[in-house]
C-alpha positions as CSV (number, residue, x, y, z in Angstrom):
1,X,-1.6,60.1,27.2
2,X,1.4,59.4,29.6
3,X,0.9,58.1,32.6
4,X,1.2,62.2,34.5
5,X,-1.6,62.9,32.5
6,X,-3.5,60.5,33.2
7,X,-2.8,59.8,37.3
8,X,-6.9,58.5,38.1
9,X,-7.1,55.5,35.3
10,X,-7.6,51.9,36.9
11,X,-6.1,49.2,35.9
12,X,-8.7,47.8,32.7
13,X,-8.5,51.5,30.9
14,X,-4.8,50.9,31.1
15,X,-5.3,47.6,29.6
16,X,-7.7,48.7,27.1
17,X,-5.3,51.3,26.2
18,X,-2.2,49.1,25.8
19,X,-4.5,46.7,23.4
20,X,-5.5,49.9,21.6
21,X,-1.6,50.5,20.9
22,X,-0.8,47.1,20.1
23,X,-4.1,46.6,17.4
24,X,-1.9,50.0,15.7
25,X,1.1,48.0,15.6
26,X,-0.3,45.2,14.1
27,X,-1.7,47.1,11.3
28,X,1.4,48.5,10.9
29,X,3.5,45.2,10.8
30,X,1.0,43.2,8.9
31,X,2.6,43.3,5.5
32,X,6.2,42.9,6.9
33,X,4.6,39.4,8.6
34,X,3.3,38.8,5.3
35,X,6.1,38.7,3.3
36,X,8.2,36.5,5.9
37,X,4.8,33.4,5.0
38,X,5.5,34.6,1.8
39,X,8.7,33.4,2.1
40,X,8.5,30.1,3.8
41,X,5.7,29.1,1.7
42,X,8.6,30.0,-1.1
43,X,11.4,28.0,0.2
44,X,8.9,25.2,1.2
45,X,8.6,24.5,-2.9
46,X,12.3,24.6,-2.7
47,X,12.4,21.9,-0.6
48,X,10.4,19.8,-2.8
49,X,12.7,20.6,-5.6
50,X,15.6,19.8,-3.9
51,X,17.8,17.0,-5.8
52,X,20.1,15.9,-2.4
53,X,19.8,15.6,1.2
54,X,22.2,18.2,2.3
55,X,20.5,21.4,0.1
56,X,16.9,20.1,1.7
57,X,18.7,20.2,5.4
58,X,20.0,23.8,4.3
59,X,16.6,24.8,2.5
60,X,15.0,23.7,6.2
61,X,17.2,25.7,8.5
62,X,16.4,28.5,6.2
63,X,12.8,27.8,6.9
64,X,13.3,27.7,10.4
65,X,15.0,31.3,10.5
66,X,12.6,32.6,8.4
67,X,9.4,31.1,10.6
68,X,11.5,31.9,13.8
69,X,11.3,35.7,12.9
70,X,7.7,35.8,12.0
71,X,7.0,34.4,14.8
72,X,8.9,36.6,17.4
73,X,7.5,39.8,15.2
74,X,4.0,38.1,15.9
75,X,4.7,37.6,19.5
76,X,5.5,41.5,19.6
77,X,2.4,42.5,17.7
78,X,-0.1,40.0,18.2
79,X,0.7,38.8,21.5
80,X,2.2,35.1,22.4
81,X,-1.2,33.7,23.3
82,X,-2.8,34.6,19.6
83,X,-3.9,31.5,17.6
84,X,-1.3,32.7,14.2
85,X,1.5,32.4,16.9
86,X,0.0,28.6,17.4
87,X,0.2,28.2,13.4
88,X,3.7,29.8,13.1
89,X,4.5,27.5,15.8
90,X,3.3,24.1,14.9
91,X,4.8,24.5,11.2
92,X,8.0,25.2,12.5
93,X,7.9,22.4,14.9
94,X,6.8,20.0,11.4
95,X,10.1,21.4,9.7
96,X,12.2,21.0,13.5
97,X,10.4,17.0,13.0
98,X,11.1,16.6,9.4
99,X,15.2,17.7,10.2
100,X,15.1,15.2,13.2
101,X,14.9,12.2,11.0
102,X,17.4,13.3,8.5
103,X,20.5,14.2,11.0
104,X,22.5,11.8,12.6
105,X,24.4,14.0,15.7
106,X,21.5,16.1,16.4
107,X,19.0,15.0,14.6
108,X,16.8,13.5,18.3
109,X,17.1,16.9,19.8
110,X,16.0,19.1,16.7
111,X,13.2,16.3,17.2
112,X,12.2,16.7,20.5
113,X,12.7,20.8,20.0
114,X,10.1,20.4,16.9
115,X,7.4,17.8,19.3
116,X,7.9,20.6,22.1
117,X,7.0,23.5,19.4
118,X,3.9,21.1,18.3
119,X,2.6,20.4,21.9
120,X,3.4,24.5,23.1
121,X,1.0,25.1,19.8
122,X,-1.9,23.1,20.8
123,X,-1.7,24.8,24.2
124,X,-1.9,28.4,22.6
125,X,-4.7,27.3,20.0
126,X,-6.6,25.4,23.3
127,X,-5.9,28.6,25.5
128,X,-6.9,31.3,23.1
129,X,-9.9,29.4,20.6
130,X,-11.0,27.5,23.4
131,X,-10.8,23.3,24.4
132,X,-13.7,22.6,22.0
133,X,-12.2,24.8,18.6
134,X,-11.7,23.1,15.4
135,X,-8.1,24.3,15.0
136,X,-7.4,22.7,18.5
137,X,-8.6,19.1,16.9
138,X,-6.4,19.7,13.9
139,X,-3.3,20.4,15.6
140,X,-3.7,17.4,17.8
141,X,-4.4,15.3,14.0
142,X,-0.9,17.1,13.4
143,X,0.9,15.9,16.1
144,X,-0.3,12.6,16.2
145,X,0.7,11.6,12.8
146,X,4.6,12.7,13.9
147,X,3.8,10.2,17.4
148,X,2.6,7.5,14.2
149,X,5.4,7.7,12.2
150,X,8.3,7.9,14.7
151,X,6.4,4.5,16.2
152,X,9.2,3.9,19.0
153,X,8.9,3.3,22.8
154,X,10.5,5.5,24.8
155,X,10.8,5.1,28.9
156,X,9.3,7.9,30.8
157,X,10.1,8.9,34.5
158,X,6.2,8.9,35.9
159,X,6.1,9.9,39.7
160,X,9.5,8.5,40.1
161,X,8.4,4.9,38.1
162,X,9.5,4.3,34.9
163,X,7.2,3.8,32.3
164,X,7.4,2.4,28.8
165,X,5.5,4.5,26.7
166,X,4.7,3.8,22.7
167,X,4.2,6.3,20.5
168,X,1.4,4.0,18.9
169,X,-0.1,4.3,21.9
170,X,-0.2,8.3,22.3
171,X,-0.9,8.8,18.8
172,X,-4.3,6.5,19.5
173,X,-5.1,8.7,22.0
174,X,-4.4,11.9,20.4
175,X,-6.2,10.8,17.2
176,X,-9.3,9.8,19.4
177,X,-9.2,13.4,21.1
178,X,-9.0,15.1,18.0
179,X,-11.7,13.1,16.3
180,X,-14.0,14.3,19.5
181,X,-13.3,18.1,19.1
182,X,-13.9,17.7,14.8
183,X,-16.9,15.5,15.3
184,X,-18.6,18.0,18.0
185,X,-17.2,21.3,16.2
186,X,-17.9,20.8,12.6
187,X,-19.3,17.3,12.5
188,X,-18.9,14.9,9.4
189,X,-16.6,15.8,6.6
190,X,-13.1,14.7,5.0
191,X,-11.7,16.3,8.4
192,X,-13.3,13.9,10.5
193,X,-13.3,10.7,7.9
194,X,-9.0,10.9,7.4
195,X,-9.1,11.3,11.6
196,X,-10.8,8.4,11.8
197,X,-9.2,6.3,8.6
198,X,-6.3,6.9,10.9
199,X,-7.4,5.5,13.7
200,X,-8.4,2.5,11.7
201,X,-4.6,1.8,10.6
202,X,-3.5,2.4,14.2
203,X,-5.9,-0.8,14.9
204,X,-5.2,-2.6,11.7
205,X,-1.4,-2.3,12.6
206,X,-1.7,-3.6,16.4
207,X,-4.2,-6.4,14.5
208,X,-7.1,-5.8,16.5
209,X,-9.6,-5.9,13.6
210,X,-13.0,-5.0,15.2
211,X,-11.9,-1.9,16.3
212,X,-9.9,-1.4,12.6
213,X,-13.5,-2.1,11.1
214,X,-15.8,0.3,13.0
215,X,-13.1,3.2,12.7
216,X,-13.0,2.8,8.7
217,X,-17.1,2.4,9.0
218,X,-17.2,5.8,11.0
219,X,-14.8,7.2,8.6
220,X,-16.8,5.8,5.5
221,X,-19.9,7.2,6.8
222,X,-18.2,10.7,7.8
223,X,-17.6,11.5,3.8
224,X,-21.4,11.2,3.6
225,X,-23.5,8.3,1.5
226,X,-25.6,5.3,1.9
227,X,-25.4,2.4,4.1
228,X,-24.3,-0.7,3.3
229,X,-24.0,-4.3,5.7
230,X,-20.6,-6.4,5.7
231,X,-20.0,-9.1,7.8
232,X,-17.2,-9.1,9.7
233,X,-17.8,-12.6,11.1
234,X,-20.6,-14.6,11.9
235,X,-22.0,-12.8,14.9
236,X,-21.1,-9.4,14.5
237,X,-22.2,-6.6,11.4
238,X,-21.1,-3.3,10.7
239,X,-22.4,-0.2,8.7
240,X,-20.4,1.1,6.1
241,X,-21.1,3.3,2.9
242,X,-20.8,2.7,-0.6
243,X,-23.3,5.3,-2.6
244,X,-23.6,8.9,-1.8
245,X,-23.0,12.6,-2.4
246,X,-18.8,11.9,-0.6
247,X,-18.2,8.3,-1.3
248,X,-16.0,9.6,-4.3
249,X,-13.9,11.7,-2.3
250,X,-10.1,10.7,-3.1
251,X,-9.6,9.5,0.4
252,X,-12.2,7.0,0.2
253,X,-9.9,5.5,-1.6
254,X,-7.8,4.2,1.1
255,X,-10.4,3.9,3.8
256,X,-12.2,1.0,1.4
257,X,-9.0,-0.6,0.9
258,X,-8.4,-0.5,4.8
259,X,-12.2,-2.4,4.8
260,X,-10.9,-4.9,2.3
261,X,-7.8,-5.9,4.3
262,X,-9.7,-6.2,7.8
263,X,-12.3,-8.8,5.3
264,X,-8.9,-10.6,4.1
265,X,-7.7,-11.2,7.3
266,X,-11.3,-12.8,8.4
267,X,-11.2,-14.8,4.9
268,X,-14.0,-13.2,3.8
269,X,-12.9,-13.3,-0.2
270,X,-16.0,-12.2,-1.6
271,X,-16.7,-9.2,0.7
272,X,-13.1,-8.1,0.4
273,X,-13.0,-8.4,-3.3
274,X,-16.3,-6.0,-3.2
275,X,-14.7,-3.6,-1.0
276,X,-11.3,-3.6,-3.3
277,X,-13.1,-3.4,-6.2
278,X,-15.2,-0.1,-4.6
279,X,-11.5,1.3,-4.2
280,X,-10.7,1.3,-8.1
281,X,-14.5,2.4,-8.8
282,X,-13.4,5.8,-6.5
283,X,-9.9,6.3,-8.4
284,X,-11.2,5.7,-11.6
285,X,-13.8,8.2,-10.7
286,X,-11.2,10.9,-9.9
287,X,-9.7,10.4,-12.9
288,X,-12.5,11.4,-14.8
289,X,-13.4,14.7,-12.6
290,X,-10.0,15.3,-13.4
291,X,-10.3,14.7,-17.1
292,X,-13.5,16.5,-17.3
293,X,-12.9,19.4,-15.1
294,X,-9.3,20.1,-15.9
295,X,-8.9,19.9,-11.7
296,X,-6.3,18.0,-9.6
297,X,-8.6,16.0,-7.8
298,X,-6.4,15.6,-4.4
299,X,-6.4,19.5,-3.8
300,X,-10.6,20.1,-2.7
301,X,-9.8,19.0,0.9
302,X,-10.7,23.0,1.9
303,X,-14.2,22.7,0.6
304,X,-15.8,21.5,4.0
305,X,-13.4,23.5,5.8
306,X,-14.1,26.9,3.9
307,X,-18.0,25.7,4.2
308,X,-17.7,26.1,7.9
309,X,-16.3,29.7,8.4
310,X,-19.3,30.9,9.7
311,X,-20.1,28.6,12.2
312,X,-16.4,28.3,13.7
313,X,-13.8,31.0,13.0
314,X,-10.7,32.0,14.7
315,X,-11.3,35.3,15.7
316,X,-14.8,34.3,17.2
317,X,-13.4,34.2,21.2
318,X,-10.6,37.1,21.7
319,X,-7.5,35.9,23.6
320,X,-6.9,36.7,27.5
321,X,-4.6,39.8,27.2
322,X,-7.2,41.7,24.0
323,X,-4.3,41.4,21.4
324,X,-7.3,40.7,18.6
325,X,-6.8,41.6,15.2
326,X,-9.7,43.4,13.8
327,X,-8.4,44.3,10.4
328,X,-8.0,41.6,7.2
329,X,-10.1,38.7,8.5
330,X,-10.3,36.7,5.3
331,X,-6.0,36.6,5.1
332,X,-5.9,36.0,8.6
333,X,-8.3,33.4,8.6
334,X,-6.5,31.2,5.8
335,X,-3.5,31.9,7.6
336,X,-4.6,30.6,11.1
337,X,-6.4,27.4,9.4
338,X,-4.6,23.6,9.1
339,X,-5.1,21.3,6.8
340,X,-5.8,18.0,8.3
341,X,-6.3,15.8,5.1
342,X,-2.8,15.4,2.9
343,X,-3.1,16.4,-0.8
344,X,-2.3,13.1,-2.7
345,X,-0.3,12.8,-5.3
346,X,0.2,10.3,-8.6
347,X,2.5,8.4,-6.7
348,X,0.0,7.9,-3.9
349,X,-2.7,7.1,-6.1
350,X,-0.6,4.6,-8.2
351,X,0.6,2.2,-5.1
352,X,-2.6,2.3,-3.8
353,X,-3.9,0.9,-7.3
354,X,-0.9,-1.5,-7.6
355,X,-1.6,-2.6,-3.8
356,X,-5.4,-2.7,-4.4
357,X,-4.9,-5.0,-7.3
358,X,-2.6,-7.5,-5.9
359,X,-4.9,-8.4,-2.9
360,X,-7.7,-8.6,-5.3
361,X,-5.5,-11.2,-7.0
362,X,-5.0,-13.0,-3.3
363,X,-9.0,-12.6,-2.9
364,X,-9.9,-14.4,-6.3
365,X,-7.7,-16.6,-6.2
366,X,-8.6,-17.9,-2.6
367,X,-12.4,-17.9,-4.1
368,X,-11.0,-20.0,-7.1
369,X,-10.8,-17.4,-9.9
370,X,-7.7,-18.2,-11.7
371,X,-8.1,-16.6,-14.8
372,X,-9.2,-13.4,-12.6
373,X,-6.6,-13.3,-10.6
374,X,-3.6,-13.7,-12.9
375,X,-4.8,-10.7,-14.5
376,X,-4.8,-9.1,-11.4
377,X,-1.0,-9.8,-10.2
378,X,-0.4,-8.9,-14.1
379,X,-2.4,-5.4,-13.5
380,X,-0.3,-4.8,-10.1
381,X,2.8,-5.5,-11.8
382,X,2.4,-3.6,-14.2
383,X,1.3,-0.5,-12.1
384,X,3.7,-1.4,-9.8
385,X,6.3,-0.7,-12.7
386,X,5.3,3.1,-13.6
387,X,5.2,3.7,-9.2
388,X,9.3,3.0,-9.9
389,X,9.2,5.7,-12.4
390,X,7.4,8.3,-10.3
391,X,10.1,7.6,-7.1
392,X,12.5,9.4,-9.6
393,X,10.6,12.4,-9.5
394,X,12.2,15.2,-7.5
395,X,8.0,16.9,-7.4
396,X,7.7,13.7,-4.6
397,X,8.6,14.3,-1.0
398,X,10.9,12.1,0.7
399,X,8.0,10.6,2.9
400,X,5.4,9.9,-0.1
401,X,9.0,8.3,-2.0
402,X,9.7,6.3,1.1
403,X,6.2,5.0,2.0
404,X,5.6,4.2,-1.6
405,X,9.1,2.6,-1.8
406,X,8.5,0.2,1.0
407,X,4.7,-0.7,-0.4
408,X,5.9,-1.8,-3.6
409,X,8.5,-3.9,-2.0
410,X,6.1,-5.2,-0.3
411,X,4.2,-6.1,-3.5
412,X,6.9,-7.7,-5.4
413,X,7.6,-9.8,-2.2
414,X,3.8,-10.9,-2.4
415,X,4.2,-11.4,-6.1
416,X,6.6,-14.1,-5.3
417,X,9.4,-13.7,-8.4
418,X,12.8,-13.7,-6.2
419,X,14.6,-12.2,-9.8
420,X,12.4,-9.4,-10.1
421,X,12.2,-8.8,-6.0
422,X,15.9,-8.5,-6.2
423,X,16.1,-6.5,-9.1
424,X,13.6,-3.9,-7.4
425,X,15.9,-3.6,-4.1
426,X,18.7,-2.8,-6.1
427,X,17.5,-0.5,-8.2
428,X,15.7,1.4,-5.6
429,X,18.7,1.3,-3.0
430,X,20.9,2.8,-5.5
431,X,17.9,5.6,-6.2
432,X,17.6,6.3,-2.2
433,X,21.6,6.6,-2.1
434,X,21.7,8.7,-4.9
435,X,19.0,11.1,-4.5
436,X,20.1,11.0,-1.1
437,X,16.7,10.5,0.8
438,X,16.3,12.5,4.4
439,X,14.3,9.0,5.7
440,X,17.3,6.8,6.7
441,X,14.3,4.2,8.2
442,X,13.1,3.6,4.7
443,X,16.5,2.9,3.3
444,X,17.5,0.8,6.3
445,X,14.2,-1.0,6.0
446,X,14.6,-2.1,2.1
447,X,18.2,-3.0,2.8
448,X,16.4,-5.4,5.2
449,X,14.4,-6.7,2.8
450,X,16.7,-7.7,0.5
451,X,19.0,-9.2,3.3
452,X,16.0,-11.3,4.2
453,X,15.5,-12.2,0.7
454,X,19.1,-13.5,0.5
455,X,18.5,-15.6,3.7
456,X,15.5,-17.0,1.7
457,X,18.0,-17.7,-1.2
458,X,20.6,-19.1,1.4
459,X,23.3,-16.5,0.6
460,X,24.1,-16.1,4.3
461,X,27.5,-14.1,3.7
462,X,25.2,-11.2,1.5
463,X,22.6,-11.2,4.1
464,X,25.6,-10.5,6.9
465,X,26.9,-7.7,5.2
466,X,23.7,-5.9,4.0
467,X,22.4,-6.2,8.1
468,X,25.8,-5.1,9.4
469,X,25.4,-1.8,7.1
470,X,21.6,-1.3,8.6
471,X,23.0,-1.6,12.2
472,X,25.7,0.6,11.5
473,X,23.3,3.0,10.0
474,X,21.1,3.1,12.8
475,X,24.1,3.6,15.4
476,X,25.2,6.4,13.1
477,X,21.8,8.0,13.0
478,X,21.8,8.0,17.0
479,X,18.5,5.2,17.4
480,X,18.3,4.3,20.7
481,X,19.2,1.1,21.7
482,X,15.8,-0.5,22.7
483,X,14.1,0.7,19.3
484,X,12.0,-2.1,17.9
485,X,13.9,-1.4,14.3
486,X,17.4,-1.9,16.0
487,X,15.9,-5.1,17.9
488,X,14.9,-6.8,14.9
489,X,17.5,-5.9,12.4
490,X,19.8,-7.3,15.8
491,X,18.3,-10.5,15.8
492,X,18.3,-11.1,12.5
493,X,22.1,-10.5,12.0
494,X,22.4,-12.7,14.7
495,X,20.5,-16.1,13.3
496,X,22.2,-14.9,9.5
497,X,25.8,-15.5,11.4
498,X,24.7,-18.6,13.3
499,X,23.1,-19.9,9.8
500,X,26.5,-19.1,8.2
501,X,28.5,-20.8,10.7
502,X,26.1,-23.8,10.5
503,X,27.2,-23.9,6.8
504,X,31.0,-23.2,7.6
505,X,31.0,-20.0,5.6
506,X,34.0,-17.7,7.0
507,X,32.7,-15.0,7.2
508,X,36.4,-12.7,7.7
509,X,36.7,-13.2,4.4
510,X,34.7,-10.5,1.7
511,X,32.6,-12.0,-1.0
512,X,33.5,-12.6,-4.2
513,X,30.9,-11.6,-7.1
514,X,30.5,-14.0,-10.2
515,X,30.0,-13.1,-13.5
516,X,26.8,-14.5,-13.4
517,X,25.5,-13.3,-10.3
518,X,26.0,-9.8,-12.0
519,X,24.4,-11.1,-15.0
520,X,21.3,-12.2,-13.1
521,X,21.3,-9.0,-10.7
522,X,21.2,-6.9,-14.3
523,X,18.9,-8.8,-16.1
524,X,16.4,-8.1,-13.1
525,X,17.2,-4.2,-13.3
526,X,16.8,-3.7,-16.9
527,X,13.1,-5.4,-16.6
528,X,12.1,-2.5,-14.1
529,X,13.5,0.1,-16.5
């Protein structure tokens, strides 16, 4: 009826009427909204297939479109405070993040635009599901990983004072938030334990290793299993698992190894070689599901999540205006739900073996084990070789390729074999160049690797050049000036040139490669091949 037909009706029939009309329309639209996630979830695998930077920038503004029109179609159907606008709108703000690190001119706004999208979602999800939802506590885990990887301090205008603010610091508290809402929502689970594992690094990172330890205890004991004692020093003990029904799960992994390196730091050898030994007894364990069952054993992060439908779901607490969707809950509730945990990959699982071996070297040789330990660093080297195979793979995102990239340099720096360390850089450079890697920090921070290596070697001149590239890379990239990155690779061009001034090294003119410097630098690539 028009509104002459009807001249008597109050205000909430006319409501109820309008959300009558607009439940049609969404039934109407639901396939067309369909095929558009159809889509993206299409050209996301496109992404990942990609061979060079500029078709993955191109495959990500076609995502963008694509997400951009579901979402205004949503908006129209739905309504804009409905949780899948939220979930439209936080994976195009990930894609807005991903393009903010790759371009140089406007790379820092299409960041910004994609945090904005990520923040505007948590509102919708906290306005719609309610402050307490699951889905609220999972976009929050969302957005604080971006806040943890960008790691920069930025000065904010507070009430007309100027604050320093670090991203370390607001991903802490994000992470903490979102542990709240998982822990009072849905309670224990993989959710909860990766929250927490995170939480752990934050503290591991900023070295304050009491915290560190009773986050990775929390998250040890939110996968489920057995208690355990280690000492953490000699007044203070902590609970931790190492049996149970979850202590296998793949991300146990990494939250034992995060135990391991808090005991290294204390010097407690035989507790950290216990806890690093635990790690390999949980991959080799997931190697065998994986045998057995024919699985991949990094893709049942859902189970806990799917286990919990009934208790939590989307639809349970309609939104403000009535736009609910009564129609397909089972598609719409896969739709509307994040996945907090990351599916790892062989690459993942292969550094973290490599890394896991080398510190058990450190640990038994500290407690005297020679024998043990050189067939440790032997065990991480060679793991560490077939991790330099898998970068090549163009299956591996450019985050999992960078972060693995700058773990194994770290290795090889720890193994202590300067040819081989070289070698490494120069192979894996030439890769990131090549491939053309969207994570400009990871290629700027290997380039300062190797220019700190050639400091170590006293070839100032190298060491100049390499830093003067990083700078001008960063400038290029638009990093602000007060970064921490920028700082650093700053200073350290500065006391290269003072050391090659010290030496009289002239540094106008351009260095001259010998024969058998390229002799030296090949025989260290062809042992990594």
């Amino acid at each position: 009826l028009n509104s002459a037909q009807r001249p008597n009706t109050d205000s909430d029939v006319e409501r109820t009427l309008q959300n009558i009309a607009r439940i049609e329309y969404s039934k109407s639209t639901w396939p067309q909204r369909k095929a558009l996630h159809k889509q993206d979830e299409a050209i996301a695998q496109s992404v990942l297939r990609a061979k060079h930077s500029s078709e993955r920038k191109r495959l990500r503004m076609e995502r963008i479109q694509v997400l951009t029109a579901a979402m205004d179609l949503e908006k129209t159907t739905v309504g804009e405070s409905h949780p899948q606008v939220a979930k439209t709108m936080l994976t195009r703000g990930l894609v807005q993040v991903q393009m903010g690190t790759a371009s140089s001119s406007d790379g820092r706004h299409v960041l910004y635009d994609g945090i904005r999208d990520m923040r505007t979602a948590v509102h919708i999800y906290r306005d719609s599901l309610g402050k307490r939802h699951p889905s609220v506590g999972r976009a929050l885990a969302k957005l604080a990983q971006v806040y943890e990887k960008r790691n920069s301090t930025e000065t904010v205008d507070t009430n007309g004072v100027l604050v320093k603010q670090r991203d370390s610091d607001q991903a802490m508290a994000l992470y903490n938030y979102s542990a709240k809402i998982i822990r009072n929502s849905i309670g224990n689970g993989p959710e909860l334990g990766y929250v927490l594992k995170c939480i752990g690094d934050l503290h591991q990172r900023d070295r304050r290793y009491p915290q560190a330890m009773e986050a990775y205890s929390a998250a040890s004991a939110a996968f489920g299993g057995r208690n355990r004692q280690v000492r953490v020093s000699s007044s203070r003990t902590v609970m931790t698992n190492e049996e149970g029904d979850g202590c296998y799960h793949p991300e146990m992994g990494w939250v034992w190894f995060g135990i391991g390196q808090v005991l290294m730091k204390k010097r407690n050898w035989a507790d950290a070689q216990d806890a690093l030994e635990f790690v390999l007894i949980v991959i080799a364990e997931n190697k065998r599901k994986k045998e057995i069952f024919g699985m991949t054993i990094f893709s049942d992060t859902s189970t806990d999540a799917s286990n919990n439908r009934s208790h939590y779901s989307p639809l349970r607490r309609p939104v403000d205006d009535g736009s609910v969707m009564t129609y397909d809950a089972e598609s719409l509730q896969s739709e509307i739900e994040l996945q907090v945990v990351p599916k790892r990959t062989e690459l993942d699982e292969s550094c973290l073996m490599a890394q896991t071996q080398l510190s058990m070297g450190t640990a038994q040789a500290e407690q005297g084990w020679r024998g043990k330990a050189k067939e440790s660093y032997k065990e991480a080297h060679h793991v560490a070789e077939r991790c330099i195979v898998l970068l090549k793979s163009c299956r591996v995102s450019d985050e999992n390729r960078s972060r693995a990239a700058l773990n194994i340099s770290s290795m090889f720096e720890k193994l202590g074999d300067t040819q081989m360390e070289m070698g490494y850089y120069d192979r894996c450079t030439s890769l990131f160049r090549t491939l053309g890697g969207d994570d400009y920090l990871a290629l700027a921070r290997l380039l300062g690797k190797k220019s700190a290596l050639y400091m170590r070697m006293g070839q100032f001149r190298d060491a100049v050049e390499i830093l003067t590239e990083v700078v001008h890379l960063f400038r290029t990239k638009g990093m602000p000036r007060d970064h921490p990155e920028l700082l650093r690779v700053t200073s350290m061009l500065r006391d290269a040139r003072c050391a090659a001034e010290q030496q009289g090294i002239d540094l106008s003119q351009k260095p001259s490669r010998s024969r058998s410097t390229n002799k030296k630098k090949n025989r260290g690539e062809s042992s990594l091949l």
